[in-house]
C-alpha positions in Angstrom: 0.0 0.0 0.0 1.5 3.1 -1.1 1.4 6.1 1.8 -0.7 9.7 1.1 2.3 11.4 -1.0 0.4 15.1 -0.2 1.0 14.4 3.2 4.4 13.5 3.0 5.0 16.8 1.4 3.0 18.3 4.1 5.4 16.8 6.4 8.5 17.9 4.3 7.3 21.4 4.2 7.2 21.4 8.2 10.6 19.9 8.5 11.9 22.2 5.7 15.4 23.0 6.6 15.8 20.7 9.9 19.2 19.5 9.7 19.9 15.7 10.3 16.6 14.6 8.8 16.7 11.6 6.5 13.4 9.8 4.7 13.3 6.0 4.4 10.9 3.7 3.1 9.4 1.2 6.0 6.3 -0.1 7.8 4.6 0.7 4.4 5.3 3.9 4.9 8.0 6.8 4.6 9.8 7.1 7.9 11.3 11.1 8.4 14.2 10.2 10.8 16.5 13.0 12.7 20.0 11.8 13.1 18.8 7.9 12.3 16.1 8.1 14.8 12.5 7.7 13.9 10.2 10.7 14.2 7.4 10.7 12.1 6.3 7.9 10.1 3.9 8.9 7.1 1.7 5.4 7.3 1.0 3.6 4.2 -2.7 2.8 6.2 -3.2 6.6 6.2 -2.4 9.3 8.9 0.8 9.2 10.6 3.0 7.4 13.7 4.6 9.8 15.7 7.0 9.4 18.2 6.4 10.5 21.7 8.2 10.5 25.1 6.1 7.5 26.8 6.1 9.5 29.9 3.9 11.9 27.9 2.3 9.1 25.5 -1.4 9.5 28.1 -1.9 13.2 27.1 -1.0 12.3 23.3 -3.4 9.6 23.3 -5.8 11.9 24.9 -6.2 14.0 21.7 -9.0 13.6 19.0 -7.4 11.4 16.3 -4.9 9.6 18.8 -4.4 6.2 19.3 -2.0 3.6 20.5 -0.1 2.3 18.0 -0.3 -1.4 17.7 2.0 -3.5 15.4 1.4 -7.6 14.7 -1.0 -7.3 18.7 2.2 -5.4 19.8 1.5 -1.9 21.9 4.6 0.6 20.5 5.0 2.3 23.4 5.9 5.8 22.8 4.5 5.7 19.7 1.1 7.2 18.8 -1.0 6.3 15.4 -2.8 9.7 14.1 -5.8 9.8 11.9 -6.1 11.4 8.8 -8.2 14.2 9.6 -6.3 14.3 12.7 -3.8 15.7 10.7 -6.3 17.9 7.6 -5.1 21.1 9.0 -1.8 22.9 8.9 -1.7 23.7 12.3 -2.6 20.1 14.0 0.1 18.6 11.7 2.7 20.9 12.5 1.6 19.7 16.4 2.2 15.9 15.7 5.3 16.8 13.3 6.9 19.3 16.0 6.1 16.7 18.8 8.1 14.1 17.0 10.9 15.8 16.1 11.3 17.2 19.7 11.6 13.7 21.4 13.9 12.7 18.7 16.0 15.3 19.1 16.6 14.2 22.6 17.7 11.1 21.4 21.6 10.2 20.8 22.2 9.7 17.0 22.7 6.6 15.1 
């Protein structure tokens, strides 16, 4: 299944000049990785997979369009599946994508 290429370019816009940021092709989807760390994963299912810290993961899940993200009856913890219109406008996208990027900055690179 091939992932929503507008909203890939949605998320590329946001990211625009962020240094370290590589794309790559997985989970169906295109992963947007800072420093070979997953951030934001445009999902081949539609919507996204963001990356959270799990001490925050509740108060993502609390928001309309959140939910855990499961892979093969696995809960991803600190990961958080977002719906499509989760994501319809500018300003809740640039939410998700700027939550992303923020944990994975605090990550040490690959």
């Amino acid at each position: 299944m091939a992932y929503d290429e507008d909203l890939a370019n949605r998320v590329r816009e946001r990211l625009g000049g962020e240094p370290g940021i590589t794309e790559r092709r997985m989970f169906g989807g295109l992963a947007m990785m800072l420093r070979g760390n997953m951030a934001v994963v445009v999902r081949g299912a539609a919507g996204l997979m963001v990356r959270v810290d799990p001490a925050e993961a509740d108060r993502a899940l609390a928001e309309p369009g959140a939910e855990a993200t499961v892979m093969r009856d696995w809960v991803m913890r600190g990961w958080v599946t977002v719906s499509p219109a989760a994501c319809e406008r500018d300003a809740d996208l640039a939410r998700w994508v700027d939550r992303g990027i923020r944990f994975a900055r605090t990550l040490p690179a690959k």
